[in-house]
C-alpha positions as CSV (number, residue, x, y, z in Angstrom):
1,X,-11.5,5.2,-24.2
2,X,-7.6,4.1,-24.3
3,X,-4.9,7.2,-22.9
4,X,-1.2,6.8,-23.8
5,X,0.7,8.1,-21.4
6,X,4.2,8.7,-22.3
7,X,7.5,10.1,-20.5
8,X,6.9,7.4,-17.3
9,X,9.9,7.2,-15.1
10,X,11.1,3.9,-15.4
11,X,10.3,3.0,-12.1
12,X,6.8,3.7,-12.7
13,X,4.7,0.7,-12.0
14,X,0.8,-0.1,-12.5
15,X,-0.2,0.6,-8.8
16,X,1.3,4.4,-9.2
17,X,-0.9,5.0,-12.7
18,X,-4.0,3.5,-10.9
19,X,-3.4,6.4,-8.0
20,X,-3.3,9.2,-10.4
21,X,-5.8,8.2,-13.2
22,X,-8.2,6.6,-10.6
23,X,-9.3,10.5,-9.0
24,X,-11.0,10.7,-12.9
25,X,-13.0,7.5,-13.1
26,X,-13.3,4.2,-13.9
27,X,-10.6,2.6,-15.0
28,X,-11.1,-0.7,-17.5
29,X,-7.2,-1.8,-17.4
30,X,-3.6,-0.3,-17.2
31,X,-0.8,-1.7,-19.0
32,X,2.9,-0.3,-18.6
33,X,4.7,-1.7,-21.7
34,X,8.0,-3.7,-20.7
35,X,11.0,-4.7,-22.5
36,X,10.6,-8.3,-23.5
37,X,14.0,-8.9,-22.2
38,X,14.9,-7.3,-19.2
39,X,11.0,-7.0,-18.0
40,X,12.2,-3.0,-17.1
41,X,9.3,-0.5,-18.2
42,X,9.8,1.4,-21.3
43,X,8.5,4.7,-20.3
44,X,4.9,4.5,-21.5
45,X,2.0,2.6,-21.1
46,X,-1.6,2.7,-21.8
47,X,-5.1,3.7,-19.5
48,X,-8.2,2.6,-20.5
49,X,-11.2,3.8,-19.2
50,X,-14.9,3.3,-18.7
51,X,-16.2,6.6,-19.4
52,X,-15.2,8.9,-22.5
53,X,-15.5,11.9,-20.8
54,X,-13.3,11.0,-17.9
55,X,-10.5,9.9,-19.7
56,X,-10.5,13.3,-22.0
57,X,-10.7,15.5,-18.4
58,X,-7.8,13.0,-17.5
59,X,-5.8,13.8,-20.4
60,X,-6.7,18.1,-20.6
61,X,-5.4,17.7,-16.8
62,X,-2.9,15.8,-16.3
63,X,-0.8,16.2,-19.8
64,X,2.4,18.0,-19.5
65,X,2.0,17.9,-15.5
66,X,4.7,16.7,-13.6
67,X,4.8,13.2,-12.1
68,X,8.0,11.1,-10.7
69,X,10.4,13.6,-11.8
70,X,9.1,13.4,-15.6
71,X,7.0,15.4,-17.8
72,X,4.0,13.5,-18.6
73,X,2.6,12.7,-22.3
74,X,-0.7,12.4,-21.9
75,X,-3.2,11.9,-25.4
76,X,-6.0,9.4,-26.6
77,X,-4.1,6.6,-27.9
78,X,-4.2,5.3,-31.7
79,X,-4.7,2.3,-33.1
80,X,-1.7,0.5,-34.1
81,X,-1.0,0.5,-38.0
82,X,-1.7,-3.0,-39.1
């Protein structure tokens, strides 16, 4: 199951989302989405994990709780609209 997580400080990097997701389960793959051009994160990425039922625990917890100074955004993600 895929979590957005929104509201990242932009100094956020993979490592830091692996610390705090990781305590929950297994995690698949992490992607922090960059700007194309400058490379600098743009306050979101995306947690994918192994297990269902850890990633909704992960999100029930750790939405709306604080983390680098920011508020985090924490939901199962969509699908994009094709």
């Amino acid at each position: 199951m895929k979590l957005f997580v929104g509201n990242l400080s932009f100094q956020t990097v993979e490592e830091d989302l692996r610390e705090l997701f990781g305590s929950f389960g297994d995690i698949d793959d992490i992607y922090v989405v960059e700007d194309r051009q400058t490379g600098r994160s743009r306050g979101f990425a995306f947690v994918s994990f192994a297990d269902k039922d850890a990633a909704e625990t992960a999100a029930k917890e750790l939405d709306g709780t604080d983390f680098m100074g920011r508020n985090l955004k924490v939901k199962e993600a969509t699908p994009k609209p094709q």
